[in-house]
C-alpha positions in Angstrom: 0.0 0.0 0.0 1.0 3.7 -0.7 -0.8 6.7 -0.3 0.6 10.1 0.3 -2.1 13.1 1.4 -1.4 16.8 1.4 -3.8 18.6 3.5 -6.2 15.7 3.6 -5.8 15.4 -0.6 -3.6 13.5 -3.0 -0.9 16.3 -3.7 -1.5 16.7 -7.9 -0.9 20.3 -8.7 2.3 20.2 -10.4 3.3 23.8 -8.3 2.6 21.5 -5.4 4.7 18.8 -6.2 7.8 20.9 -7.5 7.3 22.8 -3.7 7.2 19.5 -2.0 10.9 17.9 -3.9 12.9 21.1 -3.6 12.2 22.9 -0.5 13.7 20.8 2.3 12.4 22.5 5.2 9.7 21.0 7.8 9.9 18.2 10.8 7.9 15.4 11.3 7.3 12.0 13.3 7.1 8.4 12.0 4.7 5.6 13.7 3.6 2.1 13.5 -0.2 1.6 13.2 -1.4 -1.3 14.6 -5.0 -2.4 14.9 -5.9 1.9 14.0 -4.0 2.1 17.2 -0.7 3.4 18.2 1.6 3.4 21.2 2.9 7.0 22.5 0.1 9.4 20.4 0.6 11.7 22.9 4.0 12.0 22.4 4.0 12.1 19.1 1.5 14.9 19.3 4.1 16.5 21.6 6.6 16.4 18.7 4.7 17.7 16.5 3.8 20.6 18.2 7.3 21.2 19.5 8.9 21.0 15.9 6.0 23.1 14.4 7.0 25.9 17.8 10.6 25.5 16.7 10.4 25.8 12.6 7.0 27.7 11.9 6.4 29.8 14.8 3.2 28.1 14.7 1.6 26.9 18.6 -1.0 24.0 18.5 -4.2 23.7 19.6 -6.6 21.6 21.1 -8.0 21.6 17.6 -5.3 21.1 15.7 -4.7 18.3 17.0 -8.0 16.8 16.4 -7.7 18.2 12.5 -4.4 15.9 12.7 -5.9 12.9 14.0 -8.7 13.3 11.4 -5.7 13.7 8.6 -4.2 10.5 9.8 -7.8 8.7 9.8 -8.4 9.7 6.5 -5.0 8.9 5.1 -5.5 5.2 6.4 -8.7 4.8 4.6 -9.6 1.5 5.6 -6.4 0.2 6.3 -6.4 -0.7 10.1 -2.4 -1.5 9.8 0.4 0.5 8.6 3.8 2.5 8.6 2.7 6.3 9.2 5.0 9.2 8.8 3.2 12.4 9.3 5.2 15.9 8.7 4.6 19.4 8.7 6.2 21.2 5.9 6.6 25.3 4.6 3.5 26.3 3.3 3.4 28.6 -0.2 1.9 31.8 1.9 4.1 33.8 4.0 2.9 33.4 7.6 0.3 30.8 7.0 0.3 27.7 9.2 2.4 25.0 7.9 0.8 22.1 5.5 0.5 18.2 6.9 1.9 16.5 4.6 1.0 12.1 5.7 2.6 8.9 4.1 1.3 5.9 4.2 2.8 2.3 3.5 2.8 -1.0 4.5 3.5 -1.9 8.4 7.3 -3.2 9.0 7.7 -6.2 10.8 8.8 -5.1 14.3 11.1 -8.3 14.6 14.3 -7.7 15.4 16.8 -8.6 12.8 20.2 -9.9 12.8 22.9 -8.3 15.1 24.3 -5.2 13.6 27.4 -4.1 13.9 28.2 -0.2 14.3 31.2 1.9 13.9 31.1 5.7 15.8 30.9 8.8 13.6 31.8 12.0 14.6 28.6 14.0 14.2 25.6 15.8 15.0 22.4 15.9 13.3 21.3 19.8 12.9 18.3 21.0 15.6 19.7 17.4 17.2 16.4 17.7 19.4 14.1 17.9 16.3 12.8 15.4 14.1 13.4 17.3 11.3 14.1 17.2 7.0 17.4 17.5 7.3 18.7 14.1 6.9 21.4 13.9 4.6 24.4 13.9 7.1 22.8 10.9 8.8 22.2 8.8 5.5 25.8 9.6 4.5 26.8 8.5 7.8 25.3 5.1 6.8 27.2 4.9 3.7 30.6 5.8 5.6 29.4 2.9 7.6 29.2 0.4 4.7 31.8 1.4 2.8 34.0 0.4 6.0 32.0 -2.7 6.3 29.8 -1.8 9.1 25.9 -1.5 9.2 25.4 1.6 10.4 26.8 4.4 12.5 26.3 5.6 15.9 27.0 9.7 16.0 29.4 10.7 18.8 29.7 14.5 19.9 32.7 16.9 19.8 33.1 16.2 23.5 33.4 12.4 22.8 29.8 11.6 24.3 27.8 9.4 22.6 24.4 10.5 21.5 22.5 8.8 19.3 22.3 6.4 16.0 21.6 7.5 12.7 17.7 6.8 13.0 17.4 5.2 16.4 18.6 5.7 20.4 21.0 3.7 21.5 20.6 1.6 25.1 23.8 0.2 26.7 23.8 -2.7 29.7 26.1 -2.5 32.3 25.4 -5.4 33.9 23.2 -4.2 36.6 21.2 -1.6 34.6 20.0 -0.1 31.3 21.7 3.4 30.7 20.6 5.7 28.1 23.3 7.8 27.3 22.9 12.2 27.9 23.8 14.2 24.6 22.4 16.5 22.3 20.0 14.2 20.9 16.2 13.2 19.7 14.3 11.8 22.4 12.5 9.0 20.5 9.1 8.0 21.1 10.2 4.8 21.8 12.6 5.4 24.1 10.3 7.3 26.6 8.0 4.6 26.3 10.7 1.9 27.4 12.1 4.1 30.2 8.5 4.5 31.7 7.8 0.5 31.3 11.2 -0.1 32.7 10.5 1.5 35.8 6.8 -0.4 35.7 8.8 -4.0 35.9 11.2 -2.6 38.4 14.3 -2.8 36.2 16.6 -0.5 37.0 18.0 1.9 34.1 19.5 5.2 34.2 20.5 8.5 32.0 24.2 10.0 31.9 27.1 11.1 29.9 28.7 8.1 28.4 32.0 8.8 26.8 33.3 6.6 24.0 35.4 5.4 25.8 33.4 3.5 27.8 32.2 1.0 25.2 34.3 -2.0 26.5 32.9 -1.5 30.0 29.9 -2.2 28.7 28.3 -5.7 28.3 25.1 -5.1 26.3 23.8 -2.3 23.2 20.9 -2.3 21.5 18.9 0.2 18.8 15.8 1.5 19.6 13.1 2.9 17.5 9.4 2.8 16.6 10.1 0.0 13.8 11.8 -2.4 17.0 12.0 -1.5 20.4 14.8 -3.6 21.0 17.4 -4.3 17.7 19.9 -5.8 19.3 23.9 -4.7 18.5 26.4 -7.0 18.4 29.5 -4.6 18.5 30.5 -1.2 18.3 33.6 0.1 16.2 34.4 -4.2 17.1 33.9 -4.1 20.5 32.1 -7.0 21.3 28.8 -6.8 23.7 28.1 -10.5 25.1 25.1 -9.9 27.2 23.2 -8.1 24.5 20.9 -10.9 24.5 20.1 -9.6 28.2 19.3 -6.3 27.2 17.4 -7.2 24.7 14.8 -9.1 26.3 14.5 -6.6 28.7 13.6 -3.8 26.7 11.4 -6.7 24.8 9.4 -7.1 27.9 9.4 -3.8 28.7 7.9 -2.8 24.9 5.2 -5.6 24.9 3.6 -4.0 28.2 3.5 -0.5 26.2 -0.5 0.3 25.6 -1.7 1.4 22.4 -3.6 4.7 22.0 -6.7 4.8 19.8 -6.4 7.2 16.5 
């Protein structure tokens, strides 16, 4: 399945669709429809509004959101599962609020794949707190990464903290608990969600600096994001992780015991 709606309409205007390909401004979130439910809409409602605050000048209301909602509704048609991305892009007046611009395609399999293995990249996405347009240097991070033999890449800052992977958070295991590293970084949807299960099945986690350096003190890694909750990583610029099996299932629990929120 495909379908892509502007404003509630099947972008066709020609003006429309040169606007749409060239200008590379806007934000936007990405989510997993399941069952015309999904798990964290209000945080992806929180998102939303942030980035539209942050690029557009533009606050959110009560009924904007439930305009939204309706958008996303009638994007699914009668699909009841799917792979939503919903955005928010420039519009073609001056001051007007920005244009919802909603993609729709088949659900992804949340089942985590194959161990990856990740090499560090010295970078850091632009608006790092946004989920925004600007995602070239990220996908040429994964090609660095490829080209070197890796999977994919795992951005560390200036100060040598790690902060995040090129679409996903990253959770390390210690041992004794699940730590979320502290950087300029997205704080995916996902990853709240875990954090607030985790501490529902009393296991303890944390949130801190973690230096680079620390990667062979560490005995677990994993990549978190809303397409699996708990990708597990098998070694990082090859350092090996041998209890990421342990982390894994952790955040597995953790993930099933996530609600979902009715659209």
């Amino acid at each position: 399945m495909l379908n892509i709606e502007l404003n509630g309409r099947v972008p066709s205007d020609v003006a429309e669709i040169q606007r749409l390909a060239t200008v590379n401004y806007g934000h936007y979130t990405s989510m997993q429809v399941r069952g015309r439910a999904v798990r964290g809409l209000a945080l992806h409602l929180a998102r939303l509004s942030d980035g539209n605050e942050e690029f557009f000048d533009y606050r959110m209301g009560i009924d904007d959101e439930q305009r939204l909602l309706g958008l996303i509704r009638h994007a699914l048609g009668t699909e009841t599962d799917a792979s939503v991305r919903v955005g928010f892009v420039a519009p073609l007046a001056r001051g007007a609020a920005p244009d919802v611009l909603i993609s729709v395609s088949d659900p992804v399999d949340d089942t985590a794949g194959r161990p990856l293995h990740v090499r560090t990249d010295h970078y850091q996405r632009d608006w790092p707190a946004q989920k925004n347009a600007a995602t070239m240097g990220s996908m040429y991070a994964v090609r660095r990464a490829r080209l070197a033999g890796y999977d994919d890449a795992l951005f560390v800052g200036p100060d040598n903290r790690i902060s995040e992977g090129t679409t996903w958070n990253v959770a390390f295991y210690d041992g004794d608990r699940v730590i979320w590293p502290e950087a300029p970084m997205l704080k995916g949807v996902t990853m709240v969600l875990l954090q607030l299960a985790l501490t529902m099945n009393g296991t303890p986690w944390s949130i801190r600096p973690v230096d680079a350096v620390e990667l062979p003190l560490m005995t677990g890694a994993a990549a978190v994001n809303s397409i699996c909750p708990a990708q597990p990583v098998a070694g990082i610029d090859g350092v090996p992780f041998p209890a990421t099996d342990k982390l894994v299932a952790l955040l597995r629990d953790a993930g099933e015991s996530i609600p979902f929120d009715d659209l």
